[in-house]
N, C-alpha and C positions, 0 to 999 in steps of 0.2 A: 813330420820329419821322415827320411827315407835315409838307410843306410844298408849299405853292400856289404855279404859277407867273403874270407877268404876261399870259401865253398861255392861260391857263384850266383848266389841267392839275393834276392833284397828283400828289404820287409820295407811297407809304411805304419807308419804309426804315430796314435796320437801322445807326444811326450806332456801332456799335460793330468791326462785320464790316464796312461797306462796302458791302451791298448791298443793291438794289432787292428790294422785297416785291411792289411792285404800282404800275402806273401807272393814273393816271385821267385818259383824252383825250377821252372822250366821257362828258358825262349830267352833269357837277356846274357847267356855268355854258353862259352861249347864243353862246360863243365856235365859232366855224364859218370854215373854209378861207374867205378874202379878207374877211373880216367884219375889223370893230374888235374887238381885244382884249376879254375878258369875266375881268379879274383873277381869282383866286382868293386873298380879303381878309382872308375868316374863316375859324377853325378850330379846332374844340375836339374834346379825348378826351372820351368817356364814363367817366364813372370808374366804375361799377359792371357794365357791360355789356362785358368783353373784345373789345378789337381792333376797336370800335365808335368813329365820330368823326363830326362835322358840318362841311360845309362848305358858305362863304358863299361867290358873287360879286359883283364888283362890280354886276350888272345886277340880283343881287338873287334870284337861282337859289340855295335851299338846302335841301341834301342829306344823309339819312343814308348812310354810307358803311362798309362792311368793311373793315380794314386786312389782313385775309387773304390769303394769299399765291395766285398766281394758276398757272395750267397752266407758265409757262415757267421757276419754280422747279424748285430741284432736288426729286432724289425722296423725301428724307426733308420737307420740309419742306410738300412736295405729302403724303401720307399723313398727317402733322400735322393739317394746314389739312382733309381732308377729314371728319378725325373730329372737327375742333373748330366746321367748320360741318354737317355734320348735327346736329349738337347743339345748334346754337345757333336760339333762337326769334325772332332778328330774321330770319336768313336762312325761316326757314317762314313766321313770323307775322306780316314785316312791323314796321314802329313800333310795331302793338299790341300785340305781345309783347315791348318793351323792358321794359316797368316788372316781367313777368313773370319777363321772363331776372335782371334787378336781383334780383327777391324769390325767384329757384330755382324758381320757379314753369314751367309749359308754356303755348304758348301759347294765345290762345285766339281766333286768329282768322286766318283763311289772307290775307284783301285787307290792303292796304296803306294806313293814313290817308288819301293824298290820294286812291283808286279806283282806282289803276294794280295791274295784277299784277308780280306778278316776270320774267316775260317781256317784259315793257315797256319796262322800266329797263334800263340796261348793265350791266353785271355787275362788281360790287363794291357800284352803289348798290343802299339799303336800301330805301329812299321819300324823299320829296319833301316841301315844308313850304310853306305860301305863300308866294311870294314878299316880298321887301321892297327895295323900289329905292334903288338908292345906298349899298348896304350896305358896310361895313365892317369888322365887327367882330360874333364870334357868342360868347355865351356860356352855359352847362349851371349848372344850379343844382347844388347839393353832394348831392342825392341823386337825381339824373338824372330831376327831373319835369317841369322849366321851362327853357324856351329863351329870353333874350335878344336881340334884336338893335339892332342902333341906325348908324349912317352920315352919311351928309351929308344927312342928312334929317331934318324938324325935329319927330321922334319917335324912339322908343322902341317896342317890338313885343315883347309875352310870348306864346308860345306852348305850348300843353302837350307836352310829349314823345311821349306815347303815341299822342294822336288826331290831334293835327296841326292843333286848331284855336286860332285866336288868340284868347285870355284876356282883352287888353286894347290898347289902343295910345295912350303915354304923351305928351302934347304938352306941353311945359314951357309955360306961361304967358311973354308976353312982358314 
C-alpha cells in the first residue's frame, strides 16, 4: 500500500504486517522545511512493472517511484529488495525501460526521460514527468503506456510512460 501525505511525503507499506517499506521525504513534490505544504494528491500502481508507482503533487511535481524496500529494512527483506532491484530495468534504465520491463524485455537505455541520471534523483525515485500544476489526481492506462493527469485545472495532460513526453493536453470546450 502507498499513501501521500499533506506534508509532501509518501510512505509504502505493508498493511497486512504493519510495517513501513520505505519512506519518501525528499524528490516526489517541492515541499521544503518552512515552505507551504506540496500535498502528495496523486497515486497509481503500475500494474505490469512490479513494486513500481507514480506520484502526483499538488504543485504538480510527478514522479516515478520504487516501492522497494530501503537499507533500514530488515535483513531478509534487504537480500529480497537487492536481487529484485538489480533485475529490474526501471532501476538501470530509467522510464525507458518500463514498457521493456512490462514486455520481459532489458532495457535499452541508461538516461532517464526527463535527462536526469540516477544519481540526481533521491533514491527510490525513478525519473521525473513534466510537471502539471494543480494537479490532483494521476492515472496509468491498463497496459502501463499512458499517463493521465487532470486537477483544478482547466485541462487534462496524456503523457507517454516510457519517454516522458506529453501526447496531448485536453481543454474541454466551454
Amino acid at each position: 500500500m502507498v499513501f501521500g501525505t499533506i506534508l509532501g511525503s509518501a510512505v509504502t507499506c505493508n498493511h497486512q504486517s504493519g510495517t513501513v517499506i520505505r519512506r519518501y521525504e525528499t524528490g516526489i513534490s517541492d515541499a521544503t522545511e518552512g515552505a507551504s505544504a506540496d500535498a502528495i494528491l496523486g497515486l497509481c500502481w503500475l500494474r505490469r512493472a512490479d513494486n513500481k508507482f507514480l506520484a502526483g503533487s499538488s504543485s504538480g511535481v510527478l514522479s516515478c517511484c520504487s516501492a522497494t524496500a530501503t537499507e533500514e529494512s530488515t535483513h531478509e527483506t534487504r537480500a529480497a529488495d537487492a536481487t529484485a532491484t538489480a533485475a529490474s530495468p526501471l532501476r538501470v534504465g530509467g522510464l525507458k525501460g518500463v514498457l521493456n520491463a512490462v514486455r520481459g524485455g532489458s532495457p535499452n537505455s541508461r538516461g532517464f526521460a526527463d535527462g536526469s541520471s540516477s544519481s540526481a534523483l533521491p533514491d527510490g525515485v525513478l525519473g521525473r514527468y513534466p510537471p502539471f500544476e494543480k494537479l490532483t489526481s494521476v492515472h496509468v492506462n491498463s497496459d502501463d503506456t499512458r499517463i493521465v493527469t487532470c486537477g483544478y485545472k482547466n485541462s487534462v495532460r496524456l503523457y507517454d510512460l516510457e519517454t516522458a513526453k506529453v501526447l496531448t493536453v485536453c481543454i474541454p470546450s466551454q
